[in-house]
DRENLOLO-428686 format. One record per residue (C-alpha): x negated, y, z negated; residue in three letters. Coordinates in pm, 1 decimal. Layout:
N
+----------+----------+----------+---------+
:       px :       py :       pz : residuo :
+----------+----------+----------+---------+
:        X :        Y :        Z :     Ala :
...
+----------+----------+----------+---------+
END
This chain:
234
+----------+----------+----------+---------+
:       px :       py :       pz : residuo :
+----------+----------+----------+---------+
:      0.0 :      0.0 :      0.0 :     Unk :
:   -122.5 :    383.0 :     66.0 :     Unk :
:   -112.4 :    584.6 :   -250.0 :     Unk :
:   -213.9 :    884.8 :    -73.4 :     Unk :
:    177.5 :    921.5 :    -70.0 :     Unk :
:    319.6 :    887.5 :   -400.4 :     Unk :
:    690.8 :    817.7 :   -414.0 :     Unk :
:    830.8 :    827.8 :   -808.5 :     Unk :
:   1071.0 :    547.1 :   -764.3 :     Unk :
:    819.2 :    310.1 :   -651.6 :     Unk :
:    722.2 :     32.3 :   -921.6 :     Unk :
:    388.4 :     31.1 :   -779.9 :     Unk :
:    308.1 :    355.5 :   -826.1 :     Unk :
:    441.7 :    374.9 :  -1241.5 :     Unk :
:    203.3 :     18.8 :  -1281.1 :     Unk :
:    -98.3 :    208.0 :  -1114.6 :     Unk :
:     52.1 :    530.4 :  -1347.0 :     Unk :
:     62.8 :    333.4 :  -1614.8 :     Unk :
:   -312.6 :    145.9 :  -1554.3 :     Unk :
:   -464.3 :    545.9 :  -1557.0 :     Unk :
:   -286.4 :    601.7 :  -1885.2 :     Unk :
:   -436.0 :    296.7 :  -2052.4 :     Unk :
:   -781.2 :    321.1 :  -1847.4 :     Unk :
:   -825.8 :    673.9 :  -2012.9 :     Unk :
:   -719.7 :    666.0 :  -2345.1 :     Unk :
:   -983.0 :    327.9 :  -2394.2 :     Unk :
:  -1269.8 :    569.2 :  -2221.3 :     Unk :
:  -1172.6 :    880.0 :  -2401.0 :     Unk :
:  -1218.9 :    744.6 :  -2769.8 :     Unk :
:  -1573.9 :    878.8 :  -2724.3 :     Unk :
:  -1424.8 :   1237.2 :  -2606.9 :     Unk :
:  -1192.0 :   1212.7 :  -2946.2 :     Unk :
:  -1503.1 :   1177.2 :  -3138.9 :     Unk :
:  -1669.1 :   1460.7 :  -2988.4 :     Unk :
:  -1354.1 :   1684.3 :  -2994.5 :     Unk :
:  -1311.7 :   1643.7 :  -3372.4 :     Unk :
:  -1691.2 :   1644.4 :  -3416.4 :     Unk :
:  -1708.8 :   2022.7 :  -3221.1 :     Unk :
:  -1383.7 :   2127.9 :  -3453.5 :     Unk :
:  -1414.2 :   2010.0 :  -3817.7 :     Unk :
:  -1568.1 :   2334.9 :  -3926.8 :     Unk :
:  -1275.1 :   2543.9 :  -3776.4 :     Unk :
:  -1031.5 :   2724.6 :  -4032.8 :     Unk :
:   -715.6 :   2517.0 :  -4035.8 :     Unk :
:   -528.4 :   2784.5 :  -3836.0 :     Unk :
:   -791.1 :   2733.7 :  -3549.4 :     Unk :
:   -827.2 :   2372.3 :  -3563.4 :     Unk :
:   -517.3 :   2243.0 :  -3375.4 :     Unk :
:   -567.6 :   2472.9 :  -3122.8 :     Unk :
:   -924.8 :   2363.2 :  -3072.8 :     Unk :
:   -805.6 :   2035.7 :  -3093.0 :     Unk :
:   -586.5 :   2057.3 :  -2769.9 :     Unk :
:   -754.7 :   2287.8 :  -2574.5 :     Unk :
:  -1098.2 :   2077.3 :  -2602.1 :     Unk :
:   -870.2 :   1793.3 :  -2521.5 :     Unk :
:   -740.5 :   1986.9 :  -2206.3 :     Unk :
:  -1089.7 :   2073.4 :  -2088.0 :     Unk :
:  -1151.4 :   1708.7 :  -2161.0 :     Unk :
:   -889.0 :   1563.6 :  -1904.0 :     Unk :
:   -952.6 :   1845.2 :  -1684.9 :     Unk :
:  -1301.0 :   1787.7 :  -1613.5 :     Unk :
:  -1239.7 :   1406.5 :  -1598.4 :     Unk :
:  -1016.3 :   1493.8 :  -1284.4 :     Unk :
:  -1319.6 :   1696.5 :  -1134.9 :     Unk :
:  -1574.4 :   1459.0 :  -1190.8 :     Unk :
:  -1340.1 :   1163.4 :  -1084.7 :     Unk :
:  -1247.4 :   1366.9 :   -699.9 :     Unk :
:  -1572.1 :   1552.8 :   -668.3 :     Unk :
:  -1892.9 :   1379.6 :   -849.2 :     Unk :
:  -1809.1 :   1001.1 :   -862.8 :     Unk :
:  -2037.0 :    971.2 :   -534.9 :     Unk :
:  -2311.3 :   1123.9 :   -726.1 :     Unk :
:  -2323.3 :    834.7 :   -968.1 :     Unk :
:  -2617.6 :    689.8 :   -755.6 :     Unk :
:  -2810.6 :    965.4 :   -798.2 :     Unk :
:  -3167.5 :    861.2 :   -866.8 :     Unk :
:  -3259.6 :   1042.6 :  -1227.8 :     Unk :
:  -2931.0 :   1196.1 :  -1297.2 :     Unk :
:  -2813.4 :    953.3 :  -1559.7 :     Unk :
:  -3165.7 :   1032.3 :  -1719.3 :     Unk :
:  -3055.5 :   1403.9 :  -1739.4 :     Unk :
:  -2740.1 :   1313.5 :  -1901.9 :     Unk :
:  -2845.4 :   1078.6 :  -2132.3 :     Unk :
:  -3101.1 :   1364.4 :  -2255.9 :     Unk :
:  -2770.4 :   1612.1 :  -2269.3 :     Unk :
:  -2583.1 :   1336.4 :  -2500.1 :     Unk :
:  -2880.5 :   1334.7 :  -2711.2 :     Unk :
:  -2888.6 :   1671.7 :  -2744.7 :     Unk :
:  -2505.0 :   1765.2 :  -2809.7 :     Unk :
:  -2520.9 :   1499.1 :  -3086.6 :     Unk :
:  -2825.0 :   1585.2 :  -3288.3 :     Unk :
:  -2696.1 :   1952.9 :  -3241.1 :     Unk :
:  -2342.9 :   1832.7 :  -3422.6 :     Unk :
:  -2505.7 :   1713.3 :  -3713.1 :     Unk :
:  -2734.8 :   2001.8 :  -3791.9 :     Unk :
:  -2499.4 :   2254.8 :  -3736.0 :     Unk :
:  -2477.8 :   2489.5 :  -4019.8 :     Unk :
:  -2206.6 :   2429.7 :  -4261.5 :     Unk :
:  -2309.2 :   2657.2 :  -4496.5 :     Unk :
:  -2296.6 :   3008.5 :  -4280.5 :     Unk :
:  -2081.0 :   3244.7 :  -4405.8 :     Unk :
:  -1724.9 :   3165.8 :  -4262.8 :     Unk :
:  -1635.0 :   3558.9 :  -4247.8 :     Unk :
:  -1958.4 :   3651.4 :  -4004.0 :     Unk :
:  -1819.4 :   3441.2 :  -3712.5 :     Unk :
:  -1459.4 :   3540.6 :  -3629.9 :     Unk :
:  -1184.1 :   3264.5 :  -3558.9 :     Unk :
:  -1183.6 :   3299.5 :  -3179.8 :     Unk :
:  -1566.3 :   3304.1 :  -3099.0 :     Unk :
:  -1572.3 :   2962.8 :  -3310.9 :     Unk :
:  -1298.3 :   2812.0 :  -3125.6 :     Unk :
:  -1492.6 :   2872.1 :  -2832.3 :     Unk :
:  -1788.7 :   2740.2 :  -2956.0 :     Unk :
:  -1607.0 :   2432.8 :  -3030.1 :     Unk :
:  -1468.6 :   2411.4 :  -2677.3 :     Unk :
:  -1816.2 :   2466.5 :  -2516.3 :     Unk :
:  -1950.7 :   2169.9 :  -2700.0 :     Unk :
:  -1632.2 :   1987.8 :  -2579.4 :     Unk :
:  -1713.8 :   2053.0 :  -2233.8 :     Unk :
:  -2067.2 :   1990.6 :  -2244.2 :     Unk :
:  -1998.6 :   1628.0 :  -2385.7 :     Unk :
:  -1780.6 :   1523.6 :  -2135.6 :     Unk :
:  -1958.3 :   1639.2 :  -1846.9 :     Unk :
:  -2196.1 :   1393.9 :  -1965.0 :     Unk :
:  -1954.9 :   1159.9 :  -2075.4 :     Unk :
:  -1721.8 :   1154.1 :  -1767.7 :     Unk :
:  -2048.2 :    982.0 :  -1508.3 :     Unk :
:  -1922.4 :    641.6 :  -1688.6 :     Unk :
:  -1607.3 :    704.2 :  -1693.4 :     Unk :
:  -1499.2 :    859.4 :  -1382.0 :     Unk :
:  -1543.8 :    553.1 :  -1106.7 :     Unk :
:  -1291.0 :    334.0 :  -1336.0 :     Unk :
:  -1036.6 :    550.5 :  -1301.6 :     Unk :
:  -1125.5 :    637.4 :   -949.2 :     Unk :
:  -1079.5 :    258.6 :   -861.5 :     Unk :
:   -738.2 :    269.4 :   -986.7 :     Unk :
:   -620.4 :    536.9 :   -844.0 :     Unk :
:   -795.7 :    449.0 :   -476.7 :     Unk :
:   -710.1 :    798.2 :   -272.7 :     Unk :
:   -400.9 :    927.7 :   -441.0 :     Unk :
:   -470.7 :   1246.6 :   -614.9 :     Unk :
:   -161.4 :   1339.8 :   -729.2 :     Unk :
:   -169.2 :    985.7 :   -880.4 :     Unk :
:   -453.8 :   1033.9 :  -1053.6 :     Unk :
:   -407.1 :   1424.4 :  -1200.1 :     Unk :
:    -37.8 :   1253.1 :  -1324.5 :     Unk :
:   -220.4 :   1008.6 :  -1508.4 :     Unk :
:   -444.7 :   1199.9 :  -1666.0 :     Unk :
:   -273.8 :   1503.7 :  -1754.6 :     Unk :
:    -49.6 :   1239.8 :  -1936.2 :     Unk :
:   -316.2 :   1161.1 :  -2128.7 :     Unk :
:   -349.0 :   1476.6 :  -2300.1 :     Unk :
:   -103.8 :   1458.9 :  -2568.5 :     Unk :
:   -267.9 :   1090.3 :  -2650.1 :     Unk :
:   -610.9 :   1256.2 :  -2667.0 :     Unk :
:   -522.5 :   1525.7 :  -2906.3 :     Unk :
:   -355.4 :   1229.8 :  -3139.7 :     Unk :
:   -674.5 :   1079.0 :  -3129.1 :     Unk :
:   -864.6 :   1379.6 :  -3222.1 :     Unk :
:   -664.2 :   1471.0 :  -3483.0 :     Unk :
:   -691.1 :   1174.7 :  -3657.6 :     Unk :
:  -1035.7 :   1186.5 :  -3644.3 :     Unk :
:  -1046.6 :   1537.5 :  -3734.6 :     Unk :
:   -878.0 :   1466.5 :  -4049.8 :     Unk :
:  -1106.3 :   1208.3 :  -4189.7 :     Unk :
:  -1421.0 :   1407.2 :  -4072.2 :     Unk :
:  -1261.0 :   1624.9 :  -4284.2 :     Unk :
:  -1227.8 :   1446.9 :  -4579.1 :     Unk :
:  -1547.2 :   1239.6 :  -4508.4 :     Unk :
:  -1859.5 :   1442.2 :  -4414.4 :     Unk :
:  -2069.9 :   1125.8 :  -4343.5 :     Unk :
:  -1862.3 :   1003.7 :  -4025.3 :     Unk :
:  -2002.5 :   1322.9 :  -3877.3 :     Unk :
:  -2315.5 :   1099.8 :  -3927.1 :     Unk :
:  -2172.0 :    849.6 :  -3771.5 :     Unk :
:  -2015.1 :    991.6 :  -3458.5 :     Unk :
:  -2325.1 :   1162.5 :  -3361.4 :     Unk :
:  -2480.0 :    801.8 :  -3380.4 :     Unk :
:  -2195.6 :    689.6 :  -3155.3 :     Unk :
:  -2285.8 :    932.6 :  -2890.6 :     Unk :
:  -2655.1 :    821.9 :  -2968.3 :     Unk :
:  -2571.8 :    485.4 :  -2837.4 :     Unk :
:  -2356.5 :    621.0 :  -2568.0 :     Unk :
:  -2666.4 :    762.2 :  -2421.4 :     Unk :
:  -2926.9 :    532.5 :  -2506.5 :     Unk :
:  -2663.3 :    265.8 :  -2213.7 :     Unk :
:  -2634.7 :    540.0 :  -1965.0 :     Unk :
:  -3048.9 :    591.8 :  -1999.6 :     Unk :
:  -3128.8 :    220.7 :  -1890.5 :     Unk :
:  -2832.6 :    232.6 :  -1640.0 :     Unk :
:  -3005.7 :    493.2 :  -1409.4 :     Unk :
:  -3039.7 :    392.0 :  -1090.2 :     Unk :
:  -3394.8 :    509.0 :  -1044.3 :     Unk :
:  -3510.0 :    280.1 :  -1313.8 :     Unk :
:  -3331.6 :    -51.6 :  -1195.7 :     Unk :
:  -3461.1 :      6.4 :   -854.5 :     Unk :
:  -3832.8 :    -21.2 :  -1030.1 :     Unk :
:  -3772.8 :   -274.5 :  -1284.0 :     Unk :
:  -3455.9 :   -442.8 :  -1163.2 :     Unk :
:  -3113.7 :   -464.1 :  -1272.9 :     Unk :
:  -3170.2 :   -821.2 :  -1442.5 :     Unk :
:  -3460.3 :   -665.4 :  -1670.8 :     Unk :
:  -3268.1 :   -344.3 :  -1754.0 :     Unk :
:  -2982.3 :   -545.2 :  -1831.6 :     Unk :
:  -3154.1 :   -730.5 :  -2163.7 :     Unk :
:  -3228.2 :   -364.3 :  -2304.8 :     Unk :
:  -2882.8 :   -287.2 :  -2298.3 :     Unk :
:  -2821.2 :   -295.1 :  -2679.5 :     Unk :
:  -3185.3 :   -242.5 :  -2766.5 :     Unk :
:  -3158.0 :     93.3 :  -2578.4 :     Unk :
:  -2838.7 :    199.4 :  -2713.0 :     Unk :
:  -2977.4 :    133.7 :  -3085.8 :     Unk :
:  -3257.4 :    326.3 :  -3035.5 :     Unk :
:  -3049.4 :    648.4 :  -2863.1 :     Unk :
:  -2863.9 :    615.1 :  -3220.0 :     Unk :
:  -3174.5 :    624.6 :  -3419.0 :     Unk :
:  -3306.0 :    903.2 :  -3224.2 :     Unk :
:  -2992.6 :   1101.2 :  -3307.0 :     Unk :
:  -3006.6 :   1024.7 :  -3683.9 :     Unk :
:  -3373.9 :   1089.1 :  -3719.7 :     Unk :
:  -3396.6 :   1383.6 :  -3515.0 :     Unk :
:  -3093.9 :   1496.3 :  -3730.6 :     Unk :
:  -3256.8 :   1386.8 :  -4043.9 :     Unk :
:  -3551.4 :   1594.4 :  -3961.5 :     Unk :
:  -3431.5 :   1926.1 :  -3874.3 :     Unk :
:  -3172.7 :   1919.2 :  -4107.4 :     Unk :
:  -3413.8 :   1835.5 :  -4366.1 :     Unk :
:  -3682.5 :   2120.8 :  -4266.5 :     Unk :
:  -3403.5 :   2406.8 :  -4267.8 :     Unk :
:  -3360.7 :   2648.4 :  -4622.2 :     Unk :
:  -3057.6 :   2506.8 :  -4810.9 :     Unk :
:  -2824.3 :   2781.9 :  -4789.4 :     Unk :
:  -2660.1 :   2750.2 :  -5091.4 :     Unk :
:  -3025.7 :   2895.4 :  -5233.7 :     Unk :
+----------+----------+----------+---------+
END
């Protein structure tokens, strides 16, 4: 069948609706992480609308990487880049200071703060995720934006939850940031220009070896600064 036509009372077309849905919300429980990650420290008044609009950027940029970048996947080096990126927006979560003085940064230059760092991750994030959903949804754009944009509201559950036990548990920022440690240490030894040196069957045993050392990278490099910078309580 031709999706490039979409017709709403086809059953097709709500099973290939409904495989987008599914498809996104089990590849955007890293983007939930992130999202509540980039708006824990927001004032309560800020944080649900941080919450949804990093969401929004979220699905947004999944549709542009999924119809514009997917070919670029191949890309000798790129996943390299990215993986460096990850690395960076998670050891930059957990050193963020907490202790700054809530009053010197007004409400709407932290929300976008929070956003940026939303949209940073999953540009990053999104070169795993984007040929999944791109398979799915084979040439039908409006197929795919449906699906996604459906997504949203799912997303922003997902965030919120995790929002509130960031909240309420400091340490899982700890944790998250390790999650996006690992999530870079498996798009590192994915890269195509490395499998076309040392082969995809030799690459493919450092799989979990490289994904535990991204996280260890993030908590050490998080340990460190964090540890090196005046308490500001003093």
């Amino acid at each position: 069948m031709d999706l490039s036509s979409v017709s709403i009372v086809d059953p097709l077309v709500w099973g290939k609706l409904a495989e987008i849905i599914l498809l996104n919300i089990v590849l955007s429980g890293d983007n939930a992480v992130v999202i509540a990650l980039a708006c824990r420290a927001l004032a309560p008044a800020q944080r649900t609308k941080g919450i949804a609009l990093g969401a929004g950027v979220a699905v947004v940029l999944r549709v542009l990487f999924t119809v514009l970048i997917a070919s670029l996947l191949n890309t000798p080096l790129l996943r390299i880049v990215g993986a460096g990126l990850l690395i960076w927006i998670a050891v930059k979560l957990i050193v963020e200071d907490e202790g700054q003085d809530e009053d010197s940064i007004t409400a709407s230059s932290k929300l976008w703060k929070a956003v940026q760092t939303v949209a940073i991750a999953d540009i990053v994030m999104s070169l795993d995720n984007v040929l999944a959903i791109a398979a799915v949804a084979k040439d039908s754009i409006p197929l795919l934006i449906a699906g996604l944009v459906i997504s949203i509201p799912l997303i922003v559950v997902g965030a919120s939850l995790i929002t509130s036990l960031l909240t309420r548990f400091p340490v899982l920022v700890w944790a998250g940031a390790a999650l996006l440690g690992w999530v870079a240490g498996e798009m590192f030894e994915s890269d195509p220009w490395l499998i076309a040196r040392f082969g995809e069957e030799l690459l493919h045993k450092f799989e979990y070896p490289a994904a535990i050392l991204g996280a260890l990278l993030v908590l050490g490099l998080g340990y460190l600064i964090k540890s090196r910078r005046p308490d500001p309580a003093l």
